[in-house]
N, C-alpha and C positions, 0 to 999 in steps of 0.2 A: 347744374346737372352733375350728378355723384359719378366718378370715375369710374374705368372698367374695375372687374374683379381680376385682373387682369393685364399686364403689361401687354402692349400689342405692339408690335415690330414693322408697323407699317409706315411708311412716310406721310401718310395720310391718312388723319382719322375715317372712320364709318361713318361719322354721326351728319356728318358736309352730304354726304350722298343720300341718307338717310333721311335729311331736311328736304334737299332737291326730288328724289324721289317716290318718296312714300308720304310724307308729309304734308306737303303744297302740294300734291296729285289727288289728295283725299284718302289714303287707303290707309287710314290710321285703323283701321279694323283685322287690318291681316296680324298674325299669331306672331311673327317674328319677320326683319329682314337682313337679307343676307348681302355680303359684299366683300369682292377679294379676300375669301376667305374667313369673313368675319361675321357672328349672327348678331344682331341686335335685336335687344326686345327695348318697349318704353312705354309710359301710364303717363295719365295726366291729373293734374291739379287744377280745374280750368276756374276755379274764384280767385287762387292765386297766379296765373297764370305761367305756372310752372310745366315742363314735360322733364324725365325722370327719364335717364336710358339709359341701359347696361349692353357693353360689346365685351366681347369674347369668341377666341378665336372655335371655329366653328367644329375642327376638329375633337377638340374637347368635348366630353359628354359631362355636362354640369348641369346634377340634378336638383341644384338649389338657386337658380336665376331668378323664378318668378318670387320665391319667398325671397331673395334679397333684394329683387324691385320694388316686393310688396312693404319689407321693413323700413326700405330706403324712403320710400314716399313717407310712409306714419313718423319715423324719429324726424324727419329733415323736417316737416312742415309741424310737428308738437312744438317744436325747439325753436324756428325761426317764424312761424304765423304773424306775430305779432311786426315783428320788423318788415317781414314782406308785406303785410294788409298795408301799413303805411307807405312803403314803396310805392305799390301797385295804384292806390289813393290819390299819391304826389302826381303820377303820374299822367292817370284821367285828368288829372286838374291840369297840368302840364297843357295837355293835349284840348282840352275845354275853351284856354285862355288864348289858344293858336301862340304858343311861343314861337319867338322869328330865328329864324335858321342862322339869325348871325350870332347866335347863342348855345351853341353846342356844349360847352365846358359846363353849364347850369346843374346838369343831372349829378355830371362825375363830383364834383367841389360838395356837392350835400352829402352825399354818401359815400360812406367809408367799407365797401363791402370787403375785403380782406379783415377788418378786425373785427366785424359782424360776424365772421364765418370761420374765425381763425380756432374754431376746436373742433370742427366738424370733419378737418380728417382723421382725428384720433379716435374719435366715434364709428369712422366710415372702415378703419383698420380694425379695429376691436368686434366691428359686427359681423364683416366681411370673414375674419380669424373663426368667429363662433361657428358659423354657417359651415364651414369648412372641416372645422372640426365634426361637424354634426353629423357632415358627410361623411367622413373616413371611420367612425365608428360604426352607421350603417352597413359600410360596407366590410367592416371586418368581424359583424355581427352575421353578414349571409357569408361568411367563406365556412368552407366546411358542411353547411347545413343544408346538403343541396338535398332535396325529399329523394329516396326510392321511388320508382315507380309503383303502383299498388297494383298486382297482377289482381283481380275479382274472380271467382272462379266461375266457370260457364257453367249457365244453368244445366239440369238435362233434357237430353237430345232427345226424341226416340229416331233417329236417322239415323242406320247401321250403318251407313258407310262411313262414318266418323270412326266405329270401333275397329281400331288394329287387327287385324287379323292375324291369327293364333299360329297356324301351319305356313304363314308368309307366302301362300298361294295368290299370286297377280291374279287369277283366272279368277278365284273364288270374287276379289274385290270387286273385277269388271261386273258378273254376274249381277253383284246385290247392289251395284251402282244402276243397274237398269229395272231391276225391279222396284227399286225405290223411286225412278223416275218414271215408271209406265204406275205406280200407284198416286203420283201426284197429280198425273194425269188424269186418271178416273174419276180421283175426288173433286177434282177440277169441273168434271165434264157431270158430275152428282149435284154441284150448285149451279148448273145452268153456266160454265163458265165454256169458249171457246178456245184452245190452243191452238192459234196458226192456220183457223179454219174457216171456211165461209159456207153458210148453209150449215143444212143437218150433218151431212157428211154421214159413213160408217163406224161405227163404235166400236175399236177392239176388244173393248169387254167380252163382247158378245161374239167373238170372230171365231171360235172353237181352239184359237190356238194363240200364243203368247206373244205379242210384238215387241221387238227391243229398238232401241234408238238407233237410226243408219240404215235398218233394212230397209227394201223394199218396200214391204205394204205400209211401213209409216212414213215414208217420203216417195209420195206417190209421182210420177212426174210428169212435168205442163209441157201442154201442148202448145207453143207460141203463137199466137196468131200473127200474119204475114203482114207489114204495112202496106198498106194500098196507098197509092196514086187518089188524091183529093180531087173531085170531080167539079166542075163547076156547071151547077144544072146538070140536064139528060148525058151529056157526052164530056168529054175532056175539051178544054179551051182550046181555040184555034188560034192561027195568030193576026188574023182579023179582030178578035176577043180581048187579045194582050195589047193588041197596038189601040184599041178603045180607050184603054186601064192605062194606058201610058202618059202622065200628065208633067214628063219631066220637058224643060226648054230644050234639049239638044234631040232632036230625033234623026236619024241617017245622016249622023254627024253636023249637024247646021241648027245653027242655034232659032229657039224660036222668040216671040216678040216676048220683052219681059218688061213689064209694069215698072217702073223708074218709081213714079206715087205711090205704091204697097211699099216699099222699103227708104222712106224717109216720111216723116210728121211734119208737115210747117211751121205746124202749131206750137214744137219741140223743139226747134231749130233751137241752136244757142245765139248770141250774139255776138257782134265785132266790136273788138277794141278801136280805141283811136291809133291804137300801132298797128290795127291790121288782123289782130289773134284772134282766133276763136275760143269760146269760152262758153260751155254747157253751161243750162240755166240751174241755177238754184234749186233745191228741192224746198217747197214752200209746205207748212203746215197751213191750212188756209180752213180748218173747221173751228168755231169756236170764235172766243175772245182773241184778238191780236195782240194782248199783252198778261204773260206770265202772270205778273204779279195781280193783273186785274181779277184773273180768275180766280185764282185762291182766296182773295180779297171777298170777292163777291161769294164766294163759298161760305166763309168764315161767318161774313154779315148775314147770309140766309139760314146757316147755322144759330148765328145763338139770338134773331127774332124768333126762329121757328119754333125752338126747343128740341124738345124730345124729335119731333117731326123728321128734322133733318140727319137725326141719328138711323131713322131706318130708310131713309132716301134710298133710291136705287143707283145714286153715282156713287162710285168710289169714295172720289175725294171730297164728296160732299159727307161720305159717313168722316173719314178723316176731318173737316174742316169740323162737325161737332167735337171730333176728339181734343182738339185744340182749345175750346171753348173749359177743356178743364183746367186750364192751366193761367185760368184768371188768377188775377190777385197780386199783391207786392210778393216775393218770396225767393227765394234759392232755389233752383229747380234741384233735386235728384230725382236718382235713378227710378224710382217707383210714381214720379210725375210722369218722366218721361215713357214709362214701359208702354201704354196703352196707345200714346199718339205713335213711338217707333212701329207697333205689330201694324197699326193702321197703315202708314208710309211701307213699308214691307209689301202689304197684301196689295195696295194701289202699286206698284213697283212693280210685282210680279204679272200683275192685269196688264200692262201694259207691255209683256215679251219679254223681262227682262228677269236671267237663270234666276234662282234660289240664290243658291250660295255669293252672286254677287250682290242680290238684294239685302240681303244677313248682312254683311260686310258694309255696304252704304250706309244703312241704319244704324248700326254698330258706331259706325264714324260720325255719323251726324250727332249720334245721342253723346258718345265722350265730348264733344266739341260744346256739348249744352250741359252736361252736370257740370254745378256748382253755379253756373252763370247766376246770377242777380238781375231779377227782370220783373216789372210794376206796371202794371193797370194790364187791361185786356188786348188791345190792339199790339201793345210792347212785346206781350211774350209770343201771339202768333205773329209776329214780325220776325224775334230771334229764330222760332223754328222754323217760317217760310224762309228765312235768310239763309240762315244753315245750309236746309234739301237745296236747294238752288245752287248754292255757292257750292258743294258740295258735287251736283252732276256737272256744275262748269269745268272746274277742275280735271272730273275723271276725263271730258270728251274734250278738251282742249286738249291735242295733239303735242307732243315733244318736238318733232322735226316737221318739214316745213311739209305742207300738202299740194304745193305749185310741182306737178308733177313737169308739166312742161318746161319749166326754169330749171328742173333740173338737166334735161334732156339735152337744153341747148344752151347751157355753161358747157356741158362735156364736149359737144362738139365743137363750140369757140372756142375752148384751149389752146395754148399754142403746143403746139407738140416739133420735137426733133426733123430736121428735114430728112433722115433715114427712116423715120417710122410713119408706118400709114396711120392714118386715124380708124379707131376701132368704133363700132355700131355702139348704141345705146341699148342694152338687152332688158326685157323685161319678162320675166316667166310667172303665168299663171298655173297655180294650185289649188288643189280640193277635193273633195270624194266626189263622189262620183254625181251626177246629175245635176249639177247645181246651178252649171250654164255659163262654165269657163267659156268653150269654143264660143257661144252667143256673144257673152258681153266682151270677149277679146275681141269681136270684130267692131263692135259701138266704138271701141275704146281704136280699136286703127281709122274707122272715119272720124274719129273727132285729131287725131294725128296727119291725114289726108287735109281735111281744111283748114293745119295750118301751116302745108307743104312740104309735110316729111312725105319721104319716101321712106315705105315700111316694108320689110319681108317678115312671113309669118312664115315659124317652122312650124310642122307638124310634126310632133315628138308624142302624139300619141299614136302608138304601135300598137294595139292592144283590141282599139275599142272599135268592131266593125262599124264603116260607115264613116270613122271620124275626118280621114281624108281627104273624102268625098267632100262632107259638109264644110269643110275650111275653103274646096274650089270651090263649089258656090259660092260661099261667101265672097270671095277674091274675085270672082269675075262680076258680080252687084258690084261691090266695091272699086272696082277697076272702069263701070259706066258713071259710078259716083263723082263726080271733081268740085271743085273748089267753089263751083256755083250751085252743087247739089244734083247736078245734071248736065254736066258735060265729061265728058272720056280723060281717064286717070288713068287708063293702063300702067304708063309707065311707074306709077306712082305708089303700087300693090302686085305683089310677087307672093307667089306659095312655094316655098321648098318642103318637100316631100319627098321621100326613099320608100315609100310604103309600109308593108307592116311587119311588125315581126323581128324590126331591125333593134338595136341598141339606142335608146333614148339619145344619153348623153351623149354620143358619136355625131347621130344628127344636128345636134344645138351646137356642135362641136364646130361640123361643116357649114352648118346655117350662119355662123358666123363671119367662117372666114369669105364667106360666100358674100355676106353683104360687106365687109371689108374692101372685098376687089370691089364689089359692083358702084359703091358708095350710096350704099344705103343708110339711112338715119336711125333706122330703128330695126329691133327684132321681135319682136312678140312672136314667144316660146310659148308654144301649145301643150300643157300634160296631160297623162290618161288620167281620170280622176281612180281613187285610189281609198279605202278606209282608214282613219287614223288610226288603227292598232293592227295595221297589217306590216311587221317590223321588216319581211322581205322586201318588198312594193316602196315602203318608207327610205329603206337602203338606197335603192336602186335610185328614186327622187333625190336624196343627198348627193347621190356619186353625180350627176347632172348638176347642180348646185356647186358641186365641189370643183369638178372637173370645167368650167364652163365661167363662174365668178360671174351671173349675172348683176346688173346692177339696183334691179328693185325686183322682189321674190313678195309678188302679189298675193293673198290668199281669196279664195273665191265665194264666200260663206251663203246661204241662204236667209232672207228676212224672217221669214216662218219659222226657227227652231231656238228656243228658248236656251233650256242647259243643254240641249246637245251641243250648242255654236261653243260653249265655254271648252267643251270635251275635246272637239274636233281642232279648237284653235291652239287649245294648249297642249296636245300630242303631237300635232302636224311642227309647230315653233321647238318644242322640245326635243321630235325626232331629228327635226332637219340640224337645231345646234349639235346635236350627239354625232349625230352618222356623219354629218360636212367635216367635223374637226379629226374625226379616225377615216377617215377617205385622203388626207393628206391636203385638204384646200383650208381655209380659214373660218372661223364657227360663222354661220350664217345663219338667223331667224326669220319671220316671216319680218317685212319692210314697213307693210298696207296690206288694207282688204278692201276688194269690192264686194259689195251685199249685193242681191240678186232679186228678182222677185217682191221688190220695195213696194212697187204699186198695192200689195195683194193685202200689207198689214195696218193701212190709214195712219191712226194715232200710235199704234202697237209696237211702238219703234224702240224696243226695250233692248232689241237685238247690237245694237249699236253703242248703247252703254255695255254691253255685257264683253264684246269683242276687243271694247277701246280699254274698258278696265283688265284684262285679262293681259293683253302685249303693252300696251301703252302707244300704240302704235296709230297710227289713223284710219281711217277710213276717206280712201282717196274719190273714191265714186260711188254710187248707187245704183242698178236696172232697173226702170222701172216702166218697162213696153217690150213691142217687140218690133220695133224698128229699128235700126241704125242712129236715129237722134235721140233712143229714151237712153239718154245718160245723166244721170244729174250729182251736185257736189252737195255736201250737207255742209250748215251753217249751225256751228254750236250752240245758237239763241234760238232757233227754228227746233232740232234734238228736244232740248232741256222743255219746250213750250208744248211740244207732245207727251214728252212724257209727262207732265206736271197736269196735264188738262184732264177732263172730265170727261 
């Protein structure tokens, strides 16, 4: 790898993070990455299996990077190809013959790479010097030469009220302002056009006398009509009528009989560990082939019997599995092998829910990952590119940190902590825009907390949204007949706090905490009002909560149904909360996790889950996918990739 252009002052190169994070995550398709201050760009070599990457601090505006990546890649591989093809050679062979690990010293003792390479920094200065140069006479070729504006002159008018007036009379201006604007009006009203009117109406043309703007007879005025009282049928409702229409369980204070079987699935239940936990089931892909690789396979095979045939198929990836059928042969792949099968993978990627721009970028990575490769006979090279797509969405949806949300929950509270300090709740806050069914699946996600004997308080912190209050006690008093057998009484085990509406967010989550503190309560699930992500006041106000509060996992709440919008909404919600939490005076805080909503609704179409996981890196900790209390489910990265990859 050729060094920055650049001395960097860090204790720690970019390039460690850069491997960890962009690299072995798949996202070798984004434009640059940034770290501590530093951007990185990098190309690849993939016959040599070199990667190329230039850092530089980020402040710097250097407008000659990608031309000294692009130089760096052409002189380093003209000059050294032949030494590396043989490296690269040794090394397959190396790896062919399974050399035994008590042989490590084998590689280093053949190869002398310091005297191989011992001119290439004076190459790397001399080109780096040009480049630089190239730059500072650019730019001493634009000082000075900054253009005038070109004023055009205005065509002519015929609108007198543009002409200065001669005798500086204001009356005169006002005057020919309104006749100019009751003659717009006529020519208006000459091609059948309406101003402000409904019906024929009267014509001042025709009125015998001249109207100007603001009189009278041109702003005629309405007469309001009074709202009435909505009648239901002959007469207004009685309350004989109302108490019919009344189908809540509490009526003259006393609760009525409430169905226990409408608000759990049997059939949904999760299962028991051997220690006792409960644990949501699996969300299973269960249409189709039970193995990835079969399908493609079978794709591929139906593709190049058929011929042409299967080129105009009506599945996706069966036109994709003909694409592949071009890339028979012994050969090097490039870029123009690959152009036809990537658009194909692209358009199958996007059918399946998953944004644009992070389809571009997939593609993008899988195709560098395959120019240059060396690949023979037919089955060989749609292996490489089924290898690739694969390896490629494992990457993105295998999560960074761990998705045992429970293990995290109760490490915190096994800690040992101080005999002066209380132990503090486990806080979780749900976010999102608006509808997407925070309040719903916050309550899934407190009975799967209930069956495995937390005691949880839910604040209500949304203030805002008529009704929300309301629907959090309901759910708490379900929740509260729900217990550990599915049906036996939890009261004590589900609490709502609530201050109504209208109040301060963060005050609330403030007191809901210390609330469950005294009480010892195990958990908090923080209810928000949902909110649009470019709404910067709304955004504030959710940081200062965030900031003021420190919970411990800041959930996002996303929808399965939206494509680029999930990209939109994730990355302003994560970028506002870092922004606004770190100037509120608490510590930068992003989204954690998300749960998707409405999973049931998109089958295979689970594109939404790549698109959220590529976007944070973050995981996806659950799923909704009903509307009971048990449709919670976990997603399994073999089960993701096996949707999106099917037909």
């Amino acid at each position: 790898m050729p060094a920055a252009p650049h001395s960097t002052t860090a204790t720690t190169s970019p390039v460690n993070p850069l491997i960890r994070e962009a690299l072995i995550e798949g996202r070798t398709a984004e434009d640059k990455y940034e770290k501590d201050g530093y951007a990185v760009k990098w190309t690849f070599v993939n016959d040599l299996e070199l990667i190329f990457v230039v850092a530089y601090q980020r402040i710097l505006q250097l407008t000659y990077v990608d031309e000294l990546l692009a130089a760096l890649k052409t002189l380093f591989v003209k000059l050294f190809e032949p030494f590396l093809a043989t490296f690269v050679a040794s090394l397959h062979a190396i790896s062919s013959s399974k050399l035994s690990s008590s042989d490590p010293g084998r590689i280093d003792a053949s190869w002398d790479f310091a005297k191989a390479f011992e001119n290439w920094d004076g190459i790397f200065d001399k080109l780096l010097r040009g480049l630089e140069d190239k730059a500072a006479q650019d730019r001493k070729g634009r000082v000075g030469k900054v253009p005038r504006p070109v004023i055009e002159p205005s065509p002519p008018s015929d609108d007198l009220s543009t002409v200065p007036s001669q005798s500086g009379s204001t009356t005169i201006d006002e005057e020919q302002i309104a006749r100019n604007v009751q003659a717009l009006k006529n020519r208006l009203r000459g091609r059948g056009g309406r101003v402000g009117r409904r019906g024929g109406g009267r014509s001042d043309a025709g009125s015998g006398h001249e109207s100007h703007p603001g009189s009278e007879s041109d702003t005629p005025k309405r007469k309001h009509k009074t709202k009435v009282q909505r009648k239901w049928g002959d007469g207004a409702p009685s309350e004989s009528d109302m108490a019919s229409l009344d189908f809540s369980y509490e009526k003259n204070g006393q609760e009525g009989p409430l169905d226990l079987s409408a608000l759990v699935d049997n059939g949904s239940m999760g299962t028991r560990t051997q220690d006792g936990l409960y644990e949501v089931k699996d969300w299973e892909f269960s249409h189709g082939e039970d193995n990835t690789d079969d399908v493609i396979s079978k794709v591929i095979r139906n593709s190049s019997s058929q011929g042409s045939k299967a080129a105009s198929g009506a599945g996706s990836l069966g036109a994709l599995g003909s694409l592949f059928a071009r890339l028979t042969g012994s050969k090097v792949l490039a870029e123009d092998d690959l152009k036809p099968v990537l658009e194909g993978m692209k358009q199958h990627l996007m059918k399946k829910n998953v944004a644009k721009d992070i389809a571009d970028k997939v593609c993008e990575g899988v195709g560098e990952s395959l120019v240059g490769k060396k690949v023979g006979g037919f089955q060989t090279t749609n292996a490489a590119v089924r290898l690739a797509l694969s390896n490629s969405l494992t990457r993105i949806l295998t999560p960074k940190t761990s998705t045992d949300l429970l293990l995290s929950i109760r490490t915190k509270l096994s800690s040992p902590l101080p005999s002066s300090q209380q132990r503090m709740p486990y806080s979780i806050t749900f976010v999102g825009v608006n509808g997407v069914g925070k309040s719903t699946n916050l309550s899934k996600v407190c009975f799967w907390l209930i069956q495995n004997g937390m005691r949880v308080l839910i604040a209500a912190c949304d203030t805002f949204r008529s009704g929300a209050v309301e629907q959090l006690r309901v759910h708490v008093r379900n929740l509260s007949m729900l217990g550990m057998s599915g049906a036996t009484n939890s009261k004590a085990r589900v609490e709502l706090y609530e201050r109504g509406y209208g109040k301060d967010a963060a005050g609330i989550a403030r007191e809901a905490i210390a609330y469950a503190r005294d009480n010892d309560f195990d958990v908090v699930l923080i209810d928000t009002a949902g909110r649009m992500q470019d709404n910067e006041p709304l955004m504030r106000a959710l940081a200062k909560l965030v900031a003021v509060n420190n919970p411990d996992k800041i959930i996002f709440v996303g929808e399965a149904l939206v494509g680029n919008e999930a990209v939109d909404q994730l990355t302003k919600f994560d970028r506002a909360l870092r922004d606004f939490s770190a100037s509120s005076g608490g510590k930068e805080r992003g989204i954690d996790g998300m749960l998707v909503t409405k999973w049931d609704t998109v089958d295979d179409k689970v594109g939404a889950a790549l698109s959220m996981t590529y976007v944070t890196g973050q995981p996806i900790i659950f799923v909704g996918c009903g509307q009971t209390y048990t449709d919670l489910r976990q997603l399994r990265v073999a089960n993701v990739v096996q949707a999106i990859l099917s037909d």
